[in-house]
GUPAKOL-472931 format. One record per residue (C-alpha): x, y negated, z negated; residue in three letters. Coordinates in steps of 0.2 Angstrom, whole numbers, padded with zeros to 4 digits, always signed. Layout:
XYZAla/...
end
This chain:
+0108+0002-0018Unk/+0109+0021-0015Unk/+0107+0023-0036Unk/+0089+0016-0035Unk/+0072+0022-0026Unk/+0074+0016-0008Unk/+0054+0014-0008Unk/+0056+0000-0021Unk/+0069-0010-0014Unk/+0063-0009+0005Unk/+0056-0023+0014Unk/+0036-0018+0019Unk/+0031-0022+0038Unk/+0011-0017+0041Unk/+0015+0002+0048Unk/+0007+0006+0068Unk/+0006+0025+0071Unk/+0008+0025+0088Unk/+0000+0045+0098Unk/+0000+0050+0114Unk/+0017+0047+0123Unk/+0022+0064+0123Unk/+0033+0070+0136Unk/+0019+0077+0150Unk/+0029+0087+0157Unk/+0038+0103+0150Unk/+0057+0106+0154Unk/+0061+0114+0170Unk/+0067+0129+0174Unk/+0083+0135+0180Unk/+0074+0135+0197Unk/+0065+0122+0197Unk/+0080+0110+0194Unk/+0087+0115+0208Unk/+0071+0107+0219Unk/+0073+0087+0218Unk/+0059+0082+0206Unk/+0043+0071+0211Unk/+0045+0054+0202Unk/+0026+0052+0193Unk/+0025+0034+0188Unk/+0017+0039+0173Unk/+0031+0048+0166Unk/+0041+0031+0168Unk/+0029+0022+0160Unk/+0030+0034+0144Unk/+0047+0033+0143Unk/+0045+0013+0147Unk/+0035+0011+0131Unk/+0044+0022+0120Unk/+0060+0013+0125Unk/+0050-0003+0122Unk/+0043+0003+0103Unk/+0056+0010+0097Unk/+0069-0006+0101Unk/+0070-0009+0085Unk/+0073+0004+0069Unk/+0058+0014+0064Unk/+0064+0017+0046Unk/+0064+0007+0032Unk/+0075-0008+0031Unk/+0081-0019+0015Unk/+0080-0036+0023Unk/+0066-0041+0036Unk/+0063-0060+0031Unk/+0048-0068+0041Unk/+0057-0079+0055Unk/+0042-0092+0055Unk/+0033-0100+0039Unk/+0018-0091+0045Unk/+0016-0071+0046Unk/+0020-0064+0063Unk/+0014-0050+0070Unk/+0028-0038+0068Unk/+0026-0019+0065Unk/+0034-0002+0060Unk/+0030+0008+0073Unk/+0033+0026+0070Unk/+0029+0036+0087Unk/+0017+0051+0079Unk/+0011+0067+0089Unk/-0010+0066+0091Unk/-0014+0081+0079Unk/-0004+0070+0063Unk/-0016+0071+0049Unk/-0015+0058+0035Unk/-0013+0066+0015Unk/-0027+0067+0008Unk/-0037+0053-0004Unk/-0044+0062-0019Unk/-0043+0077-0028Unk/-0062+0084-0028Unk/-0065+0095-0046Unk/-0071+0111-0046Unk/-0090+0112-0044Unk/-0094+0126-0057Unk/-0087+0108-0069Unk/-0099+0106-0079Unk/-0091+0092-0090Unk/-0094+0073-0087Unk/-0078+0065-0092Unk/-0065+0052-0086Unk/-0056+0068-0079Unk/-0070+0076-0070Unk/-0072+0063-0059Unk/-0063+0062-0041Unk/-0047+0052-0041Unk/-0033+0051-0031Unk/-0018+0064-0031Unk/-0006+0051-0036Unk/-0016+0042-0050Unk/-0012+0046-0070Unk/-0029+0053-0070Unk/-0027+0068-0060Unk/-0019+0084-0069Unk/-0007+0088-0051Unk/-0001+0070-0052Unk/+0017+0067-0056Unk/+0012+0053-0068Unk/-0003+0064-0077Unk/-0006+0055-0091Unk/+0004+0041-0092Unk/+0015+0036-0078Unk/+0013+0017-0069Unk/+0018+0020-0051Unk/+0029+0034-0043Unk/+0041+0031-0027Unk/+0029+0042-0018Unk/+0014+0032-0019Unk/+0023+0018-0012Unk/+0031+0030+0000Unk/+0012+0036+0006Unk/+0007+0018+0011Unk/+0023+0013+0020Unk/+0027+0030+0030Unk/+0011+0041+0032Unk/-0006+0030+0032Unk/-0006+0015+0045Unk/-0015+0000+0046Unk/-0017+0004+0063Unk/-0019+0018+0076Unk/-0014+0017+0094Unk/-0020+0032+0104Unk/-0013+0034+0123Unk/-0024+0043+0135Unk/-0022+0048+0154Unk/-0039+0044+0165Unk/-0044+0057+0177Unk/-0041+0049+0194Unk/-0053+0058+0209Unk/-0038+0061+0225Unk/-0034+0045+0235Unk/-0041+0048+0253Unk/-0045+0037+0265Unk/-0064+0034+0262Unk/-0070+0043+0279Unk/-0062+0058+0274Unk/-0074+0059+0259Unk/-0087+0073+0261Unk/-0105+0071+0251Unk/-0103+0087+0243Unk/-0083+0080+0238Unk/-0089+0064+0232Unk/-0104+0072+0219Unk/-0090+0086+0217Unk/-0078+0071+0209Unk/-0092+0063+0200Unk/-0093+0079+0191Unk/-0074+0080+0186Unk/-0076+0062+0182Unk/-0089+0067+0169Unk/-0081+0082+0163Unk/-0062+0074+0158Unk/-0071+0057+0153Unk/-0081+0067+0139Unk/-0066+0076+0134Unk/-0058+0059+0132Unk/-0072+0056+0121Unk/-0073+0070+0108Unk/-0053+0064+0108Unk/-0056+0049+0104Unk/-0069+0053+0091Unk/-0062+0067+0081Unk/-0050+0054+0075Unk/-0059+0040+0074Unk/-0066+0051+0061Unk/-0049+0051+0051Unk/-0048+0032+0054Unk/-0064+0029+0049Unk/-0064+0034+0033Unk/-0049+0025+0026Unk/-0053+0010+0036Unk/-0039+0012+0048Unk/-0041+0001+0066Unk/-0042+0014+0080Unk/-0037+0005+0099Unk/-0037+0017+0112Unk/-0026+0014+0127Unk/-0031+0022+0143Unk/-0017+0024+0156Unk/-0023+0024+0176Unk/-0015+0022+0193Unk/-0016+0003+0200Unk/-0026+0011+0214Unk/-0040+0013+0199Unk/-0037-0004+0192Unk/-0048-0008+0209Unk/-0058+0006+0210Unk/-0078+0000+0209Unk/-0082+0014+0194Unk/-0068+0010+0183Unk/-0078-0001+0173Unk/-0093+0008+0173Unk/-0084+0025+0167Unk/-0073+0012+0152Unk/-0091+0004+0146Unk/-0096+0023+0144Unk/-0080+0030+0137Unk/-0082+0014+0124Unk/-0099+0018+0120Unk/-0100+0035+0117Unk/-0086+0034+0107Unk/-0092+0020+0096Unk/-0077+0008+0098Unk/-0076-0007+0094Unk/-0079-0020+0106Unk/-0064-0032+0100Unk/-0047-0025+0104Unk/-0052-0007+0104Unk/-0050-0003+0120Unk/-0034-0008+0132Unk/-0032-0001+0149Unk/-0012+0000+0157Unk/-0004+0006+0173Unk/+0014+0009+0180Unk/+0023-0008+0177Unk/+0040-0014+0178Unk/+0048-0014+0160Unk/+0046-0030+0156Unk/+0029-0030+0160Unk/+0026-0018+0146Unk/+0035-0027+0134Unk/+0024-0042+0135Unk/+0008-0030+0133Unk/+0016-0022+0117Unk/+0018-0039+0111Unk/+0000-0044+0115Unk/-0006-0026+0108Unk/+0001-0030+0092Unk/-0007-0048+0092Unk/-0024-0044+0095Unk/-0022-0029+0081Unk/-0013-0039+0068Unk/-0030-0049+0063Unk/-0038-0031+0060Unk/-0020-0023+0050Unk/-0022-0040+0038Unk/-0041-0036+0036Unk/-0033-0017+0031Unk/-0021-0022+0017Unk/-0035-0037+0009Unk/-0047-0025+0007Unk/-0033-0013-0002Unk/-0030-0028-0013Unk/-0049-0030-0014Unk/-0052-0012-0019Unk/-0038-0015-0034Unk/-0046-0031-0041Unk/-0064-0023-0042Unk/-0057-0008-0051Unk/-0048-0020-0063Unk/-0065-0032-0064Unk/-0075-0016-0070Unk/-0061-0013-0085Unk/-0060+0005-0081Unk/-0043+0005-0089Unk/-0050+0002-0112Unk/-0061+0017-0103Unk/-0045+0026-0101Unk/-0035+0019-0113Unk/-0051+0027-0126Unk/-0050+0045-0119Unk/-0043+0060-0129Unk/-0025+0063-0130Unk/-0017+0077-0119Unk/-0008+0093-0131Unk/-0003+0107-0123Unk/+0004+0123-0134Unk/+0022+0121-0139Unk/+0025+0102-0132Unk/+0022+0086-0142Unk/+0007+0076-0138Unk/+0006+0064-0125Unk/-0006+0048-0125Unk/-0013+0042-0109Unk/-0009+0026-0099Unk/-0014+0010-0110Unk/-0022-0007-0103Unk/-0005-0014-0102Unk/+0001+0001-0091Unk/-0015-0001-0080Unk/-0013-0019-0075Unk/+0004-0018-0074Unk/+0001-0004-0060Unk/-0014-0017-0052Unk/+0000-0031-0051Unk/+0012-0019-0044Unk/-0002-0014-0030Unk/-0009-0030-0027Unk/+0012-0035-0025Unk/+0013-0022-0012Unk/+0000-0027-0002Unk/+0002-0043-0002Unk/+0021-0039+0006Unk/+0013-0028+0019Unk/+0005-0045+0024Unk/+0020-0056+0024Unk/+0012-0066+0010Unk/+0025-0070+0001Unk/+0024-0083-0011Unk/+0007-0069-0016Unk/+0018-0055-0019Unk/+0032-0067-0031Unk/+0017-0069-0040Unk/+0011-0052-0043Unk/+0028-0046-0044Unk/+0032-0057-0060Unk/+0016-0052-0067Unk/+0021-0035-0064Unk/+0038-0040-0072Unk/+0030-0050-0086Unk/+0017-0034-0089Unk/+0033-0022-0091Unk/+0042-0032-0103Unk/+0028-0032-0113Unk/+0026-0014-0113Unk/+0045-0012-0118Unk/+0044-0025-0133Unk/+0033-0010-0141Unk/+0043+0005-0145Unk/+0025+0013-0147Unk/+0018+0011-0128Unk/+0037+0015-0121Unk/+0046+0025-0133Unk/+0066+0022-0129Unk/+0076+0037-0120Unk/+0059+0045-0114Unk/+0054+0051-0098Unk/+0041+0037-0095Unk/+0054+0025-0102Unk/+0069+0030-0088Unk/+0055+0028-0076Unk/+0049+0010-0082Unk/+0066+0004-0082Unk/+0071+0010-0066Unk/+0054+0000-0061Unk/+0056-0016-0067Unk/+0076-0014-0060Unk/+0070-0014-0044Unk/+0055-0029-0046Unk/+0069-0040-0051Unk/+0078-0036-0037Unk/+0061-0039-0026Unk/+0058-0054-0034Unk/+0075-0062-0031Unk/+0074-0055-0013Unk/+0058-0062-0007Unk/+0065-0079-0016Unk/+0080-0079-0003Unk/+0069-0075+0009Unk/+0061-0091+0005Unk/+0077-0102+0006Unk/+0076-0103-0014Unk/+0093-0096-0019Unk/+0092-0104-0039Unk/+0076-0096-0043Unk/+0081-0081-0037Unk/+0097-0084-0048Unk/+0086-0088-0062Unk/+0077-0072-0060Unk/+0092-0061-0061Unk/+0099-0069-0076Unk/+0082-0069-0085Unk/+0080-0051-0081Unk/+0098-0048-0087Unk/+0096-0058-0102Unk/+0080-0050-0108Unk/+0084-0034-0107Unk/+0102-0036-0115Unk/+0090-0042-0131Unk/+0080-0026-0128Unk/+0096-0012-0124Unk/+0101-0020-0142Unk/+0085-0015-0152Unk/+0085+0001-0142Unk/+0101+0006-0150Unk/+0112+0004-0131Unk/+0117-0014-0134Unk/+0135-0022-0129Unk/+0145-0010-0140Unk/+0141+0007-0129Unk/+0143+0012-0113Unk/+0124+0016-0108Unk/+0123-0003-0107Unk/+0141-0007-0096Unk/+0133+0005-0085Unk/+0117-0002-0084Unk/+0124-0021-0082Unk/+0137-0014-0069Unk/+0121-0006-0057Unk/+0115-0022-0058Unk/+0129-0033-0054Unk/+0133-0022-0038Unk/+0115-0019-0030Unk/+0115-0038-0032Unk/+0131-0038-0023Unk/+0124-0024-0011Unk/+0110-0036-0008Unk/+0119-0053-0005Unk/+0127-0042+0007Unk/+0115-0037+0018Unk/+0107-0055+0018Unk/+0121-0063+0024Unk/+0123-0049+0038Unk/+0108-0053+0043Unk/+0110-0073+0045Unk/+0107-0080+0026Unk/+0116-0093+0021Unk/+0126-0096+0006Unk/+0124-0114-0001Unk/+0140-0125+0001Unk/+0147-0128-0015Unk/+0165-0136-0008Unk/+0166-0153-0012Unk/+0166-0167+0004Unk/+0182-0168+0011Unk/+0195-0180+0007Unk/+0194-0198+0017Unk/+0210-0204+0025Unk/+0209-0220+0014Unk/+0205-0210-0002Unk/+0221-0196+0002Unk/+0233-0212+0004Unk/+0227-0220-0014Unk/+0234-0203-0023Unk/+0246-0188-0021Unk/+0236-0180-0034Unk/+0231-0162-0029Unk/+0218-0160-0041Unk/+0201-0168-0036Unk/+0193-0182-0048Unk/+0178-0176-0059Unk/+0167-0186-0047Unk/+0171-0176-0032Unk/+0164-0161-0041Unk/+0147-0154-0041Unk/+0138-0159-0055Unk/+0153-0170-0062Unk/+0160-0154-0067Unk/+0167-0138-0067Unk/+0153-0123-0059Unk/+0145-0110-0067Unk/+0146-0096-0055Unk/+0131-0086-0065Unk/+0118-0098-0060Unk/+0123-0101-0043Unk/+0121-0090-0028Unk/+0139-0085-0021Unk/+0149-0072-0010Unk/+0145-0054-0013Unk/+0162-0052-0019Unk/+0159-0060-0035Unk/+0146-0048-0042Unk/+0156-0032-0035Unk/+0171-0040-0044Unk/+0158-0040-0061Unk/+0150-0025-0058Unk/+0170-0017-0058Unk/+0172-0026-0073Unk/+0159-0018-0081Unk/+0162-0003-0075Unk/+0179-0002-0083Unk/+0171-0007-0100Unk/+0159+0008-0097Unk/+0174+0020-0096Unk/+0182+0011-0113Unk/+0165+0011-0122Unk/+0163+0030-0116Unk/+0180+0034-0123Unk/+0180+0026-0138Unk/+0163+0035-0141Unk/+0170+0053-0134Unk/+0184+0050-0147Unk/+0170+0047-0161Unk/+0162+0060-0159Unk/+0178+0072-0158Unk/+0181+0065-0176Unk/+0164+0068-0182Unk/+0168+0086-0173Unk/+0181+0089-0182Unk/+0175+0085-0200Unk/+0160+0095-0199Unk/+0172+0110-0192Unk/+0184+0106-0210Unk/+0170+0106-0218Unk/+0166+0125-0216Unk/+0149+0118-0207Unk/+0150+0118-0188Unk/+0133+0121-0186Unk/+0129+0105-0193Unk/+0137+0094-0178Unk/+0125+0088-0163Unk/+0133+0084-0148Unk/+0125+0069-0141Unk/+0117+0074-0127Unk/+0121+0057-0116Unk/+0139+0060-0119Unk/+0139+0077-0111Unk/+0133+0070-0095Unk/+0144+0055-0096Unk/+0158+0066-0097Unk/+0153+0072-0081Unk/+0156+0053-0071Unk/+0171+0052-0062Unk/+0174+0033-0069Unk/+0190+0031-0061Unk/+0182+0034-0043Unk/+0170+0024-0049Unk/+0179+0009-0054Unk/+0189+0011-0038Unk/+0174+0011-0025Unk/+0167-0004-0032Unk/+0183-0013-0033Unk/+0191-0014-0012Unk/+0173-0023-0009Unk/+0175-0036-0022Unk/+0195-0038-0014Unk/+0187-0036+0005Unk/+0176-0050+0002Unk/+0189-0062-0006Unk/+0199-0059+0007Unk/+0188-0061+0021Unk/+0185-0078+0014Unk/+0201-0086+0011Unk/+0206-0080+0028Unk/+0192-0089+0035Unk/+0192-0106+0027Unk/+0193-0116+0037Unk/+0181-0106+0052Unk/+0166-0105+0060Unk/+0166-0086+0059Unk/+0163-0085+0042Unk/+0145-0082+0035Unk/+0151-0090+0018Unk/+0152-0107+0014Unk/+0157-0107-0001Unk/+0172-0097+0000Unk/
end
């Protein structure tokens, strides 16, 4: 999978910036080592809850499927220090603009429509846009704080002047609290982000007689929520903690699916108000010396709404929403290839798209498994393959060159790369063994073979619409992989003769070495052939040595 964008082939969990559980105190020195530290219960409980949140792997994973039919609360939580700030939303034109077109307005860095964007004028959607939602803006921010606790002394130890003294210091850290709380509930605000606040204190607080007096007027002057905004935790054992995370994230996760609808909102109101024949109706772009580019089209534009609204709809474990949007996205695309004029072949835009709609198929036949349906996602794959085998052909890298064997070898090994980490991870292969043999039936014949009727289907199976071992697709992709290396000699040899008669000819300037060739000379196709190949072997192995055992995650081995 390492040959694709990771950011469109990783699963999407609703992202939890979590601030505040920095280390409170700094190392020690050399002498102060040597003094036997004071255990503070509240460095334990830091370390408790980061040991807690960080359990499981905060970076990107290819296979998360929901464990229940219904979405669960389940996060990527990324500890973040409190000063993180979030990228920003729009590009703001320069206010000495005078003009009042499409491209004086304020858009986002990322969109088409903005000159410093990667995909200015005509790109669909760049890894780094899907990168922005699932690694640096949250659905929801968790801020730790430490409460100001006056000193524990007996109460007839308290002088007047003490007590007013601690009122005071109560006043003065609470309100520092505060503008804390409120300079990034400003960041939070504006993109809609959930801000909870969780307060750390001594159990001796929990029943102190002003705690709830000075958390009603933290709350307040901060303008916190009144629902799930504010949580309040103290030195626990370990498994305490875990049960609060868990409950933290339950009582957040009705507010982080509120986040990602109103994403998806955002993008079907821009789509209602037909912004993109707008677009599609603006000036080309020409700069000196390059050719002239025409902006993204209506097709382009939805395809990148059906690609957003998919997105969104995975951060909210919605998946039979996002297999829609993701095959409108795929439907959109193949569209836009049938048209040599929207995506001209061997472009920069075309390498792009293509890479794209790779990695939808593969999204596509991943949320399917997810969903227990291996045939559709079968059926997706060989669609996907079929189609564009039709396309490589009228683009000129049809079955007789080696662009195409090394297209149909990526795509037989990811798969294989994907079936892979499925099955690691507890999917199930369907059985396709016939039932076994009764003692009755194995006395009527000594025939080794099995009777058509004890075949699925009444037949031989066809391997190609039936989901299988991973081993058969790296054994394909390996296959395809050595007709890549014989199509890329016979044309290297092709070109050497077309060489060679412009050179007897007295015209060597008028030979144009292809341009495609030069790099593929550069592949290594033996090494490649040969790292596909020991895990096509590995897997076939594996299963014939467990036939016959519970140890093996493939049935139909």
């Amino acid at each position: 999978m390492e040959s694709l964008p990771n950011e469109f082939l990783t699963h999407h969990l609703p992202l939890m910036f979590f601030a505040g559980l920095e280390s409170q105190s700094a190392l020690p020195t050399p002498e102060e080592q040597a003094v036997p530290p004071s255990k503070d219960p509240f460095e334990g409980l830091i370390q408790n809850l980061r040991s807690v949140l960080t359990s499981k792997p905060s970076h990107p994973s290819f296979w998360i499927p929901r464990k229940t039919p219904q979405p669960t609360s389940d996060y990527r939580v990324v500890l973040v220090p409190k000063s993180i700030r979030f990228p920003p939303r729009k590009t703001r034109p320069s206010s000495l603009s005078s003009t009042t077109s499409t491209n004086s307005l304020s858009h986002s860095p990322l969109s088409p429509l903005s000159q410093s964007s990667p995909l200015f004028p005509d790109g669909i959607i760049a890894p780094i846009w899907v990168r922005k939602h699932r690694d640096m803006i949250p659905s929801v921010f968790v801020l730790t704080l430490r409460l100001w606790e006056p000193p524990q002394l007996p109460a007839q130890q308290f002088k007047p002047d003490e007590q007013h003294h601690d009122r005071l210091e109560c006043e003065k850290f609470d309100n520092e609290l505060i503008y804390e709380i409120v300079e990034r509930k400003k960041t939070t605000s504006e993109r809609g982000i959930k801000l909870a606040v969780i307060i750390l204190t001594s159990r001796y607080m929990l029943d102190h007689p002003q705690l709830d007096t000075r958390l009603s007027y933290i709350r307040k002057k901060s303008s916190l929520d009144t629902r799930a905004s504010l949580f309040v935790l103290s030195p626990v054992p370990a498994h305490d903690i875990e049960n609060f995370t868990h409950t933290l994230k339950a009582e957040l996760y009705e507010s982080t699916i509120d986040y990602y609808r109103e994403h998806s909102r955002r993008v079907r109101r821009k789509r209602s108000r037909s912004t993109s024949s707008t677009f599609a109706q603006s000036s080309s772009y020409h700069q000196p010396g390059q050719p002239v580019i025409t902006p993204l089209g209506p097709q382009g534009w939805s395809v990148r709404s059906d690609y957003k609204l998919a997105t969104f709809a995975e951060f909210r474990q919605e998946y039979e929403v996002a297999i829609k949007s993701y095959e409108d996205c795929w439907d959109g695309l193949l569209q836009m290839f049938n048209s040599t004029a929207v995506l001209p072949p061997r472009t920069k835009r075309w390498a792009e798209a293509k890479v794209l709609v790779d990695c939808i198929n593969f999204k596509i036949s991943k949320l399917y498994l997810y969903s227990n349906e291996p045939t559709r996602a079968m059926y997706q794959f060989n669609k996907h393959i079929h189609k564009f085998r039709e396309l490589c052909n009228g683009w000129g890298i049809g079955d007789e060159t080696y662009e195409f064997w090394a297209w149909l070898s990526k795509q037989y090994t990811v798969l294989g790369d994907l079936v892979d980490i499925g099955c690691r991870n507890g999917m199930r292969l369907p059985n396709l063994c016939p039932p076994p043999i009764s003692a009755s039936e194995n006395a009527r014949t000594s025939s080794p073979v099995l009777p058509e009727s004890r075949l699925l289907g009444g037949g031989a199976i066809n391997l190609t619409g039936v989901l299988v071992h991973p081993g058969f697709y790296y054994f394909y992709g390996a296959q395809c992989a050595v007709e890549r290396r014989n199509k890329f000699q016979a044309s290297d040899a092709a070109e050497g003769e077309m060489r060679s008669i412009a050179e007897s000819k007295g015209e060597p300037g008028s030979f144009q070495p292809s341009l495609a060739l030069v790099h593929e000379r550069k592949i290594n196709h033996g090494e490649l052939i040969i790292s596909v190949s020991p895990s096509s072997l590995s897997f076939f192995f594996f299963c014939f040595f467990s036939i016959g055992t519970a140890r093996s995650p493939f049935p139909d081995c």
